[in-house]
N, C-alpha and C positions, 0 to 999 in steps of 0.2 A: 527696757526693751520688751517687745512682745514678744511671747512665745511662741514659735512659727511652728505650726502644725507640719510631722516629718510625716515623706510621703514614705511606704514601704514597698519597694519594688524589686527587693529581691525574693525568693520561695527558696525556703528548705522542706524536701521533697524528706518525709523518714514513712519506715514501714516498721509496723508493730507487729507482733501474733494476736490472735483475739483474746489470751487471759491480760499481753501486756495494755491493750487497749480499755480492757472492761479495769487492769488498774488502775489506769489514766483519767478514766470518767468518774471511777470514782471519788478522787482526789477533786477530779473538778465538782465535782456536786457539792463536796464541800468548803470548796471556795466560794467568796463572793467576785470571782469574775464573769463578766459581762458573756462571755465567750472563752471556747476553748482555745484559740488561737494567742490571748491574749494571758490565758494562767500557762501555757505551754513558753509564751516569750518569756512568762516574768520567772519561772523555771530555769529554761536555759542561756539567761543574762546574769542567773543570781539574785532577783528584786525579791522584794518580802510581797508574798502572797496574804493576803485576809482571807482566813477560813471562819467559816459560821461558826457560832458558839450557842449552844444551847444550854440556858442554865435546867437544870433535870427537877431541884429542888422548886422551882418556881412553873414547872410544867406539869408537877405532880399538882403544887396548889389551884390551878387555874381547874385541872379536870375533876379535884374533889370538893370547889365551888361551886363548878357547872353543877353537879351532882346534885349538890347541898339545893342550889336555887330549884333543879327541875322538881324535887321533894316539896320546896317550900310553892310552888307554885299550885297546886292542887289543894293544898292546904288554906291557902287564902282562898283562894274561890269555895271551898266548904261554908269559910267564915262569912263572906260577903255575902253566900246567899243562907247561909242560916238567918243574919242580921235583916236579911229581906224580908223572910219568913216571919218575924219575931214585927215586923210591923203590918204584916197582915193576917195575924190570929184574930178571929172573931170571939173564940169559945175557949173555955178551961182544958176540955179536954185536947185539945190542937195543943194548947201550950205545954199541958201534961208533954206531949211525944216530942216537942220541938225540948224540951229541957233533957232529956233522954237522949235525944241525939244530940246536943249541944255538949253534953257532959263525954260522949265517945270522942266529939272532934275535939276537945281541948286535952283529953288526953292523949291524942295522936299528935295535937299541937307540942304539948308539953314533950312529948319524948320526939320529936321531929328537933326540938330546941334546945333539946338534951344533948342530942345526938350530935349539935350543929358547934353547942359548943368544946365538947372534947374532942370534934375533929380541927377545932382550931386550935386548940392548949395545945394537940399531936404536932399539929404544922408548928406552931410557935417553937415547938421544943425542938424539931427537926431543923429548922430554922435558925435559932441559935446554937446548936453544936455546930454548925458549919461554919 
């Protein structure tokens, strides 16, 4: 049998105060219902509501990623146009100053990499106590 869509035609008429209201929203904010009409039905029927779940451990990762990339993204553009640089020296002394600042970016690389991996072994370890 198909399931025949019920029509709703009666209203219950309720009045809140405004703290019990701003209760109410915030219950629905974190449901995943569609509408407040329809987390207020499944309230006062007794239905199981679905509230949002935010895992914390996995939101921390994502922000000290972001981080980790916006870092590593100036870093590479250093290297790509050092590497430019490094095919258009004409003279010794150009390559003297391009080795000189080649040796400051891989140090910044190097501890950019450093950095990148002990905040993974942090996550890893956070990650597995939970």
């Amino acid at each position: 049998m198909k399931d025949e869509k019920k029509n709703r035609n009666r209203w219950l008429h309720l009045r809140l105060t405004e703290q019990e209201y701003k209760i109410l929203q915030n219950y629905f904010a974190e449901s995943l219902c569609p509408t407040l009409s329809d987390f207020a039905r499944k309230n006062l029927l007794q239905k199981p509501v679905v509230l949002k779940f935010r895992n914390q451990s996995l939101d921390e990762l994502i922000s000290e990623l972001t981080r980790l990339r916006s870092e590593l993204n100036p870093i590479g553009n250093n290297f790509n146009q050092s590497a430019k640089k490094l095919h258009s020296l004409s003279q010794i002394s150009d390559f003297k100053m391009w080795i000189l600042s080649f040796e400051t970016d891989k140090k910044i690389l190097f501890n950019s990499i450093e950095e990148i991996k002990m905040a993974i072994r942090n996550l890893a370890e956070k990650w597995l106590q939970s």
